[in-house]
Wavefront OBJ file of the C-alpha trace (Angstrom):
o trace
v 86.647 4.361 -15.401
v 85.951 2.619 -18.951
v 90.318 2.271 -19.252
v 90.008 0.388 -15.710
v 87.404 -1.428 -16.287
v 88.740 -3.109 -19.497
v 92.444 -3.887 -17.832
v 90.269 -5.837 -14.879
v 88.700 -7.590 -17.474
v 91.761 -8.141 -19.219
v 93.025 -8.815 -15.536
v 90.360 -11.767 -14.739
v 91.041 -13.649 -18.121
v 94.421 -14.069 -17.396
v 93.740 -15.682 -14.495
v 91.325 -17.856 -15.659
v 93.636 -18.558 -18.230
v 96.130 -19.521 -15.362
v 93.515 -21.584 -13.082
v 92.630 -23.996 -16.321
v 96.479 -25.495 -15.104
v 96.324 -28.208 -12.293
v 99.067 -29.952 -10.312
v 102.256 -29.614 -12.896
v 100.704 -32.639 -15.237
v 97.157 -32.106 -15.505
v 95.260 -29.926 -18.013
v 91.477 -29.157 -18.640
v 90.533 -28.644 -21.959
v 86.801 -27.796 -22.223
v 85.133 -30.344 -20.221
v 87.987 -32.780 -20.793
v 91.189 -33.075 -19.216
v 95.139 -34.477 -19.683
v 96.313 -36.816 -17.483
v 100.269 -38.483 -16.987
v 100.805 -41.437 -15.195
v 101.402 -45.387 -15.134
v 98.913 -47.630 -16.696
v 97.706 -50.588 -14.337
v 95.917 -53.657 -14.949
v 94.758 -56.302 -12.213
v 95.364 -60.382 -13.152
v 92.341 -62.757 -14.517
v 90.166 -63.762 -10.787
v 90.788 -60.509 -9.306
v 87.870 -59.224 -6.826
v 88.083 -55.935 -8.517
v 88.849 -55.132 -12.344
v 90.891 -52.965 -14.502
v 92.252 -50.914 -16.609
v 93.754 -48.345 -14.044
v 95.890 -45.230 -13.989
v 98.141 -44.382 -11.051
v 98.402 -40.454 -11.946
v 101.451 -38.767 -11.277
v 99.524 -35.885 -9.306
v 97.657 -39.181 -7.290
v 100.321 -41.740 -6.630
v 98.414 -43.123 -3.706
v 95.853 -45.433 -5.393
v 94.500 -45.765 -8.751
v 91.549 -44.660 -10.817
v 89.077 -46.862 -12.880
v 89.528 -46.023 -16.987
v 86.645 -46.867 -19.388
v 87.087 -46.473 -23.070
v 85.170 -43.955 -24.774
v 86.439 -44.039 -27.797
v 84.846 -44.971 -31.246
v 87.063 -47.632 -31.696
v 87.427 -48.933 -28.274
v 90.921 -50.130 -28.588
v 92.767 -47.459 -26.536
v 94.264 -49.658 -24.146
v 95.180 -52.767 -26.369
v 98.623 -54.104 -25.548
v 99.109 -52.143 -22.680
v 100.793 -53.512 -20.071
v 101.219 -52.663 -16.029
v 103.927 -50.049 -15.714
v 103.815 -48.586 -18.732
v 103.821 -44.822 -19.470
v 100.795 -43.254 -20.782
v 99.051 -39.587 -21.150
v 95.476 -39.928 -21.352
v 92.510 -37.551 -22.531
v 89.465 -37.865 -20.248
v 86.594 -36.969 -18.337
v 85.534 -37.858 -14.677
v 81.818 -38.113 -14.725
v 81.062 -37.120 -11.193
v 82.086 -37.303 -7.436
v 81.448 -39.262 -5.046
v 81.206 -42.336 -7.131
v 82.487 -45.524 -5.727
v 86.265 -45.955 -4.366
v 88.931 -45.419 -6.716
v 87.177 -42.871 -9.094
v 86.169 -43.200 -12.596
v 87.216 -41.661 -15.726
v 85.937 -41.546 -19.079
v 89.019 -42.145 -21.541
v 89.032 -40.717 -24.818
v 92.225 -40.665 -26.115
v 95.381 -42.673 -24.375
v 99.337 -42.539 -25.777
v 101.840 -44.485 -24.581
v 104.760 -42.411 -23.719
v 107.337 -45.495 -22.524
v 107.228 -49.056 -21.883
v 107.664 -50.075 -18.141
v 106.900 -52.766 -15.598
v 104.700 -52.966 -12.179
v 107.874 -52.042 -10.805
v 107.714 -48.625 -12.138
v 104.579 -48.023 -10.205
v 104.276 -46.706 -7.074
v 104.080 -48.881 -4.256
v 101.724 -46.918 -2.207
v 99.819 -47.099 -4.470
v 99.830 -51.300 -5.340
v 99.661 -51.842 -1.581
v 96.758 -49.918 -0.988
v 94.808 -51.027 -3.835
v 95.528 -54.899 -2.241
v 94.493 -54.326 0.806
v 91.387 -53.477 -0.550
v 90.835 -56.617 -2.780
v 93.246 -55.809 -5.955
v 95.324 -58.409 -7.119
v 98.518 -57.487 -9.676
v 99.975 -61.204 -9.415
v 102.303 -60.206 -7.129
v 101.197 -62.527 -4.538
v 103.237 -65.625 -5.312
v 102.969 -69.229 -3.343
v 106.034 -71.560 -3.215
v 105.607 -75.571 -1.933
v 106.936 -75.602 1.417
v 110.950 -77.384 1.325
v 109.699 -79.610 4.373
v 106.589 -80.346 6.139
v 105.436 -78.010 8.391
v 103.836 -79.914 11.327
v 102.876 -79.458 14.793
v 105.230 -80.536 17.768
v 102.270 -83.302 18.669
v 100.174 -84.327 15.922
v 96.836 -86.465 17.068
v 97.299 -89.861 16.246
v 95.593 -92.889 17.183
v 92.670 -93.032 14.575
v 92.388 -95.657 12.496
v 91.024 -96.618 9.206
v 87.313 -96.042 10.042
v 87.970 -92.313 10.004
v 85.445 -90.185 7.624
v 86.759 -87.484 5.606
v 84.356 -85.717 3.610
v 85.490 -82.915 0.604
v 83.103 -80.002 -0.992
v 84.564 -79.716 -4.425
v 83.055 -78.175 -7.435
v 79.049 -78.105 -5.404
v 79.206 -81.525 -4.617
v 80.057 -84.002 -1.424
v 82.264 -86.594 -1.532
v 82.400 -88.873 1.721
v 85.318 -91.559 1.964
v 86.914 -93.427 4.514
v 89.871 -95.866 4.959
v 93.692 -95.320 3.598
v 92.945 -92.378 1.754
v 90.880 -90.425 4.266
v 93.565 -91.227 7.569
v 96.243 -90.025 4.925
v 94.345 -86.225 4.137
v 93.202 -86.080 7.857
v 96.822 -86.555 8.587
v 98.303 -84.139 6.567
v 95.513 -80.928 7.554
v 95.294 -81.554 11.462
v 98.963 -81.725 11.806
v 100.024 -78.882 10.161
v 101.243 -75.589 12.329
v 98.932 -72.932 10.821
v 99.717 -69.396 10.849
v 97.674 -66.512 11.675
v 99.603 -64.105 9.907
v 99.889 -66.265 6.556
v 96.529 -66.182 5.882
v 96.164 -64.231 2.495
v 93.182 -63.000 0.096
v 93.778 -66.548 -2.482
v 90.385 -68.209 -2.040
v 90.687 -72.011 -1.563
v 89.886 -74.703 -4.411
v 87.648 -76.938 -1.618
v 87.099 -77.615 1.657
v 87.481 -80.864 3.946
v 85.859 -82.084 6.800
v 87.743 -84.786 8.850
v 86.623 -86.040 12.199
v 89.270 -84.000 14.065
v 87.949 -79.949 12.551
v 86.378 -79.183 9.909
v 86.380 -76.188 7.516
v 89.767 -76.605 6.005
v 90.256 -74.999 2.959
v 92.799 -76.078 0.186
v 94.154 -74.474 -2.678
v 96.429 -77.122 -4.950
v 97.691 -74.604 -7.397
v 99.501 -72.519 -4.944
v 99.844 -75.146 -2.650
v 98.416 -73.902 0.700
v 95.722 -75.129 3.615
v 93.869 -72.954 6.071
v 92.065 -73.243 8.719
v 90.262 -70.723 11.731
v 94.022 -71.372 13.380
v 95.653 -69.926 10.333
v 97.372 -71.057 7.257
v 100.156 -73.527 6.356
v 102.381 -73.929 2.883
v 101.878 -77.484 1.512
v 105.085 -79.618 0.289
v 105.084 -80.723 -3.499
v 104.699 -84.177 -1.861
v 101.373 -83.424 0.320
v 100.271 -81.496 -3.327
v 100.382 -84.424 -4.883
v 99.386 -86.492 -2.148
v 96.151 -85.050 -1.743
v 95.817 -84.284 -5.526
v 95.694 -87.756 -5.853
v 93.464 -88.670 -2.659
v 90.606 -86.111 -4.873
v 91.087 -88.199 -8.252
v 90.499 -91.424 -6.953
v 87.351 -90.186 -4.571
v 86.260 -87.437 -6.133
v 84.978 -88.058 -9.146
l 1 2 3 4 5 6 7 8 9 10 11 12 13 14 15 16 17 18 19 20 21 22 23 24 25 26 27 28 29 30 31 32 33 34 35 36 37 38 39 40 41 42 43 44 45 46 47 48 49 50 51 52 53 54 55 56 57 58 59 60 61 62 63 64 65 66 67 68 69 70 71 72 73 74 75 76 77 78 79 80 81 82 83 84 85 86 87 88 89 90 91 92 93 94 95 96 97 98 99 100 101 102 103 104 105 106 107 108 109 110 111 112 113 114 115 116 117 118 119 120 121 122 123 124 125 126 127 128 129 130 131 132 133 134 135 136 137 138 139 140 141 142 143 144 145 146 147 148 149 150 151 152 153 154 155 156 157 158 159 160 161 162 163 164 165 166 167 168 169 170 171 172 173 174 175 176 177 178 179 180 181 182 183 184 185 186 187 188 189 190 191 192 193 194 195 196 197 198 199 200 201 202 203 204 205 206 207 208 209 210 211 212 213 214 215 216 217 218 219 220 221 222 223 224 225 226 227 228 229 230 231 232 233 234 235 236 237 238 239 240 241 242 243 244
């Protein structure tokens, strides 16, 4: 009974020896853990922050990564794509969405690019308010206007712009030009996209439309419309002479 009793005991730490494996890349050490993967960081303005890991085991989304080390310097010149095996803890379930995990050692194992990672991953992280810089806005090649703009206003025409917490009311050339340009554009529906606009403008004819110079867009409730270089720098210059 004694020679049995030793071989299940024998029996049972094998298999505990086996269980402390996980997934083909993943192995608990103690309380901590290895990890494989691609490292992933999200661009300056992003609703949601890095540094990330897509793990090879979880290729469907990404999990926060906070340094724990003493030096804190695990993840310096990193960059999205790359390679890296990581030494960590996850400090509980349930936590909010992706998970968290307490980083104590990370090596890079190969450079790379956001290429490299897995596109199940980058799309579902976007959709839920990540931004990689992937998202890219070109100047439209030609205007992109309605069939039958409304026309027939003259100079008296009020546009007013919310820019930077402030109003700025102005009429004449300048406003008939902007009110052109936003009520006869063909908006979009589908276009619309998570870039938050730079201001908003008022005209006579709808209000509410928001504009983003940089990447060269307008929206509205009807959807949004790609700006030419020329309407850019139309309006760009319509805010520095009324705008402060």
């Amino acid at each position: 009974m004694k020679h049995l009793l030793s071989l299940g005991c024998v029996f049972l730490c094998v298999l505990l020896l086996v269980a402390r494996r996980t997934d083909g890349n993943e192995e608990q050490s103690g309380r901590k853990s290895t990890a494989t993967g691609w490292y992933l960081e999200t661009v300056e303005g992003s609703e949601e922050a890095g540094p990330l890991i897509v793990r090879d085991n979880i290729t469907s989304r990404g999990e926060y990564m906070v340094d724990k080390s003493e030096s804190r310097d695990l993840f310096d010149g990193l960059e999205s794509g790359d390679r890296i095996r990581i030494s960590f803890e996850s400090p509980g379930e349930g936590g909010p969405w992706p998970g968290v995990n307490w980083v104590y050692k990370c090596d890079l194992l190969e450079k790379g690019t956001l290429g490299d990672v897995p596109e199940e991953a980058l799309t579902t992280m976007e959709a839920h308010g990540y931004d990689f810089g992937r998202h890219i806005h070109t100047p439209a090649e030609e205007s992109l206007t309605v069939e039958s703009p409304v026309s027939g206003y003259c100079g008296n025409t009020v546009t007013t712009v919310h820019l930077g917490g402030q109003d700025y009311s102005f009429w004449g050339g300048d406003s008939v030009t902007l009110t052109d340009i936003l009520i006869s554009l063909a908006y979009d529906p589908s276009q619309v996209c998570r870039c938050l606009p730079e201001f908003t403008v008022d005209t006579e004819f709808g209000s509410g439309y928001g504009v983003n110079l940089a990447q060269s867009y307008a929206r509205c409730e009807s959807g949004q419309a790609a700006l030419t270089a020329e309407q850019t720098e139309a309006i760009r210059g319509i805010l520095d002479r009324n705008c402060g």
